[in-house]
N, C-alpha and C positions, 0 to 999 in steps of 0.2 A: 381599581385605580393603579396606574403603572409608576410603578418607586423606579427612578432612575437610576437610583445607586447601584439599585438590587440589578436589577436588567445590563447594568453595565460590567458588575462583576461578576456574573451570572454567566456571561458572554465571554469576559476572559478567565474564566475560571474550566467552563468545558472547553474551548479550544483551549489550554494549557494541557488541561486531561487527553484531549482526542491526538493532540500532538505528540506526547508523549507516548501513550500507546501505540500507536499504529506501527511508530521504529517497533516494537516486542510483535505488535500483531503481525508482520508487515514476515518477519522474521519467523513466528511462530507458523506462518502458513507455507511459506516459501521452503524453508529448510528442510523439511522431512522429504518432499519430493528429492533433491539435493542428496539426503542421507541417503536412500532407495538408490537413486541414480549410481551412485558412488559402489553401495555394494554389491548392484547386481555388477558393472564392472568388472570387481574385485573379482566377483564368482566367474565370469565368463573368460577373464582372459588368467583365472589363477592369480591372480597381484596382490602379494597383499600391503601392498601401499594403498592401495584405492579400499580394501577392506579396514584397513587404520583410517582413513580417511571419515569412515564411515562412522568409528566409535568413537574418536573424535569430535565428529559434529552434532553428534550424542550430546557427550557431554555439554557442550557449550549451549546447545537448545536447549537442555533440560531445564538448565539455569533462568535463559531469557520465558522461558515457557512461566516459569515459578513467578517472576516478573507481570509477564502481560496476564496472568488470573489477579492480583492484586489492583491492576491500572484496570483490567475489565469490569472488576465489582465495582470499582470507583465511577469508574461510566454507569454502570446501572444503579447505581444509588445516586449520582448525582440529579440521573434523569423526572428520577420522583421528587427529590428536593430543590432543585433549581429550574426542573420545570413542570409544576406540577399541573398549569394548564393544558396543558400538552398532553399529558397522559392521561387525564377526565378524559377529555375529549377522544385520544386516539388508542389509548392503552390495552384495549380488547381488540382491535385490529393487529397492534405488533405484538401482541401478546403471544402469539403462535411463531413466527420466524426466532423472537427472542428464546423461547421454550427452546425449540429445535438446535439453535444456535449451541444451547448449552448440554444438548442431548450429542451435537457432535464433540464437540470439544472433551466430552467424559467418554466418550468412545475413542477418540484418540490418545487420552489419557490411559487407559487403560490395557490398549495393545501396545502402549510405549511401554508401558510398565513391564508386561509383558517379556517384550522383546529384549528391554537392559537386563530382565534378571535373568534369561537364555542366553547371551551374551557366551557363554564357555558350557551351556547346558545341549544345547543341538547339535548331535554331529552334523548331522546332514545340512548345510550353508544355505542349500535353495529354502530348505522349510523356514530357517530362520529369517532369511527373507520378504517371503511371504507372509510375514506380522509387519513390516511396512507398509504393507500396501493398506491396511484400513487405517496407521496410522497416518499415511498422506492423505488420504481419503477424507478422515474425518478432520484435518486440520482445513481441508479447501472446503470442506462445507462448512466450516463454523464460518470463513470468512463469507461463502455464500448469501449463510440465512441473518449475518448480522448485516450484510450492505442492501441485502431486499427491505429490510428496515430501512434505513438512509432513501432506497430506491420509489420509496413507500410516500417517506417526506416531498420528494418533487414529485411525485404524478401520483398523488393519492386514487385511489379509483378501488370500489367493490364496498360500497357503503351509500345509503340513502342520507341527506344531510336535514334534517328536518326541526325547524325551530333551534337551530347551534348545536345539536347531537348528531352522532354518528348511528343509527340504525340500522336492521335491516344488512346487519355487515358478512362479507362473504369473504373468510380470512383469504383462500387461494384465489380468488382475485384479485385479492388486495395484493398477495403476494405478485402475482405475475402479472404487475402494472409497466407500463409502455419501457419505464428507462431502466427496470429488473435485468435483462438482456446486455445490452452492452456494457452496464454499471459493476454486473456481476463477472463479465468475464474481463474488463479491464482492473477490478481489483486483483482476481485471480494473478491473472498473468504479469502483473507489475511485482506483484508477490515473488513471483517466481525470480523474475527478471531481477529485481534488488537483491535478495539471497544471493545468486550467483554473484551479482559483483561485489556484494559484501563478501563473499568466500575469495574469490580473486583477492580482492584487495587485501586480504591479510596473507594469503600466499605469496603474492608479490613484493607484500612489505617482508617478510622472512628473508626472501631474492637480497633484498634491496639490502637490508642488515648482515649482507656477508654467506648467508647459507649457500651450499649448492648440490643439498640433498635433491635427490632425484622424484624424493615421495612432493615436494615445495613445488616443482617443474610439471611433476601429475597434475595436482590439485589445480594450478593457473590454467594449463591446457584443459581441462575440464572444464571449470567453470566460467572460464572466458566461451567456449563453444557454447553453452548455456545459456550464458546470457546471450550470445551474440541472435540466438533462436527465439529466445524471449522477448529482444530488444524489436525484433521484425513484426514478432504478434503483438508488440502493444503497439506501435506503429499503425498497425493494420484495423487494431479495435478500436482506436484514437481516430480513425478517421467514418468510422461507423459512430460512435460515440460524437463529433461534430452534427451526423445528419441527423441524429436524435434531436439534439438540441436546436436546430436548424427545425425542427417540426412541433416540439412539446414545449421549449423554454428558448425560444427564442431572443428573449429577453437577454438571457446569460449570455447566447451565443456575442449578441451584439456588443454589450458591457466589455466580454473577455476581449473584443477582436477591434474595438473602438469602432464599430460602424454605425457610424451616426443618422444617416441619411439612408432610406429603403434603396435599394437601385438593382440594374442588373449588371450582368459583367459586374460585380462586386470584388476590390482586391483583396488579399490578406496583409494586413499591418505586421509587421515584425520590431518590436524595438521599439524607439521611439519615446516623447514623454508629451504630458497635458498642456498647454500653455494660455491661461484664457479660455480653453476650451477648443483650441485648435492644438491637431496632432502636429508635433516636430521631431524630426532626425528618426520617422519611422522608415524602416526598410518596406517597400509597397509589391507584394507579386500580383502583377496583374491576374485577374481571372481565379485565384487561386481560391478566395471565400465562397464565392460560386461552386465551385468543384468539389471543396469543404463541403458543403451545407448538403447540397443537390447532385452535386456528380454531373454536373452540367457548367460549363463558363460562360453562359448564357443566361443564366437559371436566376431570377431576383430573390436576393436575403432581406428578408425584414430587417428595419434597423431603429434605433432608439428614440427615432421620431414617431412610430409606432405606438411607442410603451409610455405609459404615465408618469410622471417624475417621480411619484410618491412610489414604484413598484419596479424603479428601477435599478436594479444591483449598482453596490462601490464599483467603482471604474479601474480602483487598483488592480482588480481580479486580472487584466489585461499583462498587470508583470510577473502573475504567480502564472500564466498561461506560457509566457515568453520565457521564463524559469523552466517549467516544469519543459515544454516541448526540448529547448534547447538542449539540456543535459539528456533526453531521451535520445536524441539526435548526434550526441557526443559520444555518447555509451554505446550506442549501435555502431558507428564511424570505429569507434576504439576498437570491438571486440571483431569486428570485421579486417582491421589489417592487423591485428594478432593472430587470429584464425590462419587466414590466407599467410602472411610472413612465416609463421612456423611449418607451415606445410611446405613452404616453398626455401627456405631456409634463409630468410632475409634477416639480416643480422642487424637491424633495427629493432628487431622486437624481443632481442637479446639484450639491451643495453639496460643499464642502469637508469636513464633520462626515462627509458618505453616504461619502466617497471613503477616510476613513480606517476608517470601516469593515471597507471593502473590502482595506484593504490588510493590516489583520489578517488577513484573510481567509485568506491564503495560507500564514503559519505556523501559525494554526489546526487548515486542514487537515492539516499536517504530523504537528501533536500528535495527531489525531484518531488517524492513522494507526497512528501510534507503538500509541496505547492500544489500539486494536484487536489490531496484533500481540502486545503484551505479557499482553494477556488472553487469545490463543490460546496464547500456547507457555505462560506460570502456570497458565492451566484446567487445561493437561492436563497437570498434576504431580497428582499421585508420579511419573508414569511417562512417560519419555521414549518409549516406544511400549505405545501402551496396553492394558493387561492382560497387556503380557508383558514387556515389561523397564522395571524401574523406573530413573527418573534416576540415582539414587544406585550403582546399578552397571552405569552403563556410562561413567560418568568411568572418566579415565587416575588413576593412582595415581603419577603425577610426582611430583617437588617442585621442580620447577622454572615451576611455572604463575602464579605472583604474577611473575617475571622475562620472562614472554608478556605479561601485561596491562600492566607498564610499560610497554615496547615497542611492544605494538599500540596501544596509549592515543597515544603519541607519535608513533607513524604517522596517527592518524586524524586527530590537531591539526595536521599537520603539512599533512592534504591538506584539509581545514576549511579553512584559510589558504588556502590557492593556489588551492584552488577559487572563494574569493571574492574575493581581490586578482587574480586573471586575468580572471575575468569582469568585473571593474568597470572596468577596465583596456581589455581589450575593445570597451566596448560605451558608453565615456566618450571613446576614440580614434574613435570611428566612430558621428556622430549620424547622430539619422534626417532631417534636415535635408539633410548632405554625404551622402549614397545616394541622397537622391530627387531631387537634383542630378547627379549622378552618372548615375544614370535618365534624364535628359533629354539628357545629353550622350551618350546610349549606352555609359555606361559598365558596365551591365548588362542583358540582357535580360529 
């Protein structure tokens, strides 16, 4: 029997969790490519502003790294306690991505380790180098093997379904089910793409607070080109990722995009709000849902006349889509006439006004993020694995799950804080002035 209370805190208790996280995880997979980038850099053109940059972002990850293992146990303990229907039933299928997950992230753990404590121990720069590379390595796959889980939720497949069990299960097919592919490589690169402009954005806030070190002026040209590379490939996987859903989960597509009615020549809705039930003050491209879905402006999208009331996603999902695209679409815009202006010496992108921008920029992308998750795991309600077990039974039937959310709430404000008073703390006791001092006196190699 399904306890409402339970199901309803159950509900705000991991999206509280998964939002949380994903800022550290988001951060945790993105940045070491970033660290890598930064020092080969350094080693190729001799800089060593761009090799400070690098120890640097050391330090600051290592912190959020400490962070997102605490918010990651809390996902995997929650997932047995608040949803324990969920894992009877599917628990030996993700049991293998989950394993793996945690076999990468101790592999990247381990060569970071590594690498901090050679920090002044390797003469030779390349070799020391060369310990980044498994440590990027293993932080893109933990993000890999933990979203083939998620990717698992909407197109279960590699399992016989027999009397309400799962038998007969074949983990790597389960693994590499239809939305694995585009799911895994838009987390990836969105990873990417938010580190960078979270690194901009704290270079340019430095700009903006008077600095006019020249290591401040590296770091923005870096990671603005970064992003600005990032921001094209998730663009690119955002529109592969629509034809998925245009073929598997149609359902979402329609919810997200407000198309209510099957048709061809289908438009894409932009903006816009509910009224009755009729769309108002949405911006309409003709042809463009089409083009979306199929790659055709011809091509007919299912639409929510289609799908059954009882199976069809919140409709709000439509402004975490209009969220999420828009700031992708701001971010690419932004890092593209910074790009271009600094090469061409356009003294727009030298100002104080460009610079605060940019330093939006970085929580931005944050939110971007957020909305993108929160309209995968919403789309695919009713059913926490789709077409076979719905949300609502596989919550726990506790009553003790309003007494978790306190708790965990308390926990996460608790590491919110120290995660920001350490890093400022940090990185306020150690300029980059006293290092690149420090540098000369050989006080780091």
């Amino acid at each position: 029997m399904v306890n409402d209370n339970a199901l309803m805190y159950s509900r705000f208790l991991t999206e509280l969790t998964l939002s949380f996280h994903i800022i550290y995880a988001t951060i945790g997979v993105g940045v070491p490519l970033m660290i890598m980038i930064a020092q080969w850099v350094g080693i190729k053109k001799n800089d060593d502003h761009y090799i400070l940059l690098a120890r640097r972002w050391t330090r600051g990850f290592v912190i959020t790294v400490a962070v997102g293992v605490v918010t990651g146990t809390a996902i995997g303990l929650q997932l047995s306690l608040l949803w324990p229907n969920f894992m009877e039933l599917a628990g030996n299928v993700i049991a293998l991505p989950l394993f793996m997950e945690t076999f990468a992230f101790f592999f990247e753990a381990i060569f970071l380790g590594i690498y901090m404590y050679t920090w002044d121990r390797i003469l030779n720069p390349r070799k020391h180098l060369m310990l980044l590379i498994p440590v990027a390595i293993g932080a893109s796959f933990s993000a890999v093997f933990i979203t083939i889980v998620n990717a698992f939720m909407n197109a279960p497949q590699g399992f016989d379904l027999v009397n309400g069990e799962l038998i007969n299960v074949d983990p790597i097919a389960a693994m590499l089910n239809p939305a694995m592919p585009t799911k895994v490589a838009h987390v990836v690169v969105t990873a990417f793409m938010t580190s960078a402009f979270v690194l901009a954005s704290i270079a340019a806030y430095r700009l903006v607070k008077g600095s006019n070190h020249i290591y401040h002026k590296k770091a923005l040209f870096l990671t603005m080109k970064l992003g600005f590379v990032f921001a094209v490939a998730t663009a690119i996987i955002g529109d592969f990722s629509g034809k998925y859903l245009a073929k598997y989960q149609p359902e979402k597509l329609a919810a997200a995009e407000w198309h209510f009615e099957t048709e061809e020549k289908a438009p894409l809705l932009l903006y816009g709000y509910l009224d009755d039930g009729e769309v108002k003050n949405a911006i309409k491209i003709p042809y463009a849902l089409s083009i979306l879905a199929h790659g055709n402006p011809n091509a007919e999208v299912i639409g929510l006349d289609q799908i059954s009331e009882e199976n069809t996603p919140p409709l709000y999902i439509h402004y975490l889509f209009d969220i999420m695209v828009t700031i992708g679409m701001w971010l690419l815009f932004l890092s593209f006439i910074y790009w271009v202006g600094t090469v061409r010496g356009w003294s727009l992108v030298k100002t104080k006004a460009f610079h605060w921008l940019i330093v939006f920029g970085g929580p931005l992308a944050i939110i971007a993020i957020e909305a993108g998750w929160w309209m995968t795991e919403v789309g695919r309600q009713p059913w926490v694995l789709r077409g076979i077990m719905r949300t609502a039974d596989a919550a726990t039937s506790s009553d003790h799950v309003d007494t978790m959310l306190l708790l965990f709430s308390g926990l996460y404000t608790i590491l919110a804080i120290g995660t920001i008073v350490i890093l400022t703390r940090m990185f306020r006791n150690n300029p980059v002035e006293q290092e690149l001092q420090d540098r000369k006196r050989g006080g780091w190699r």
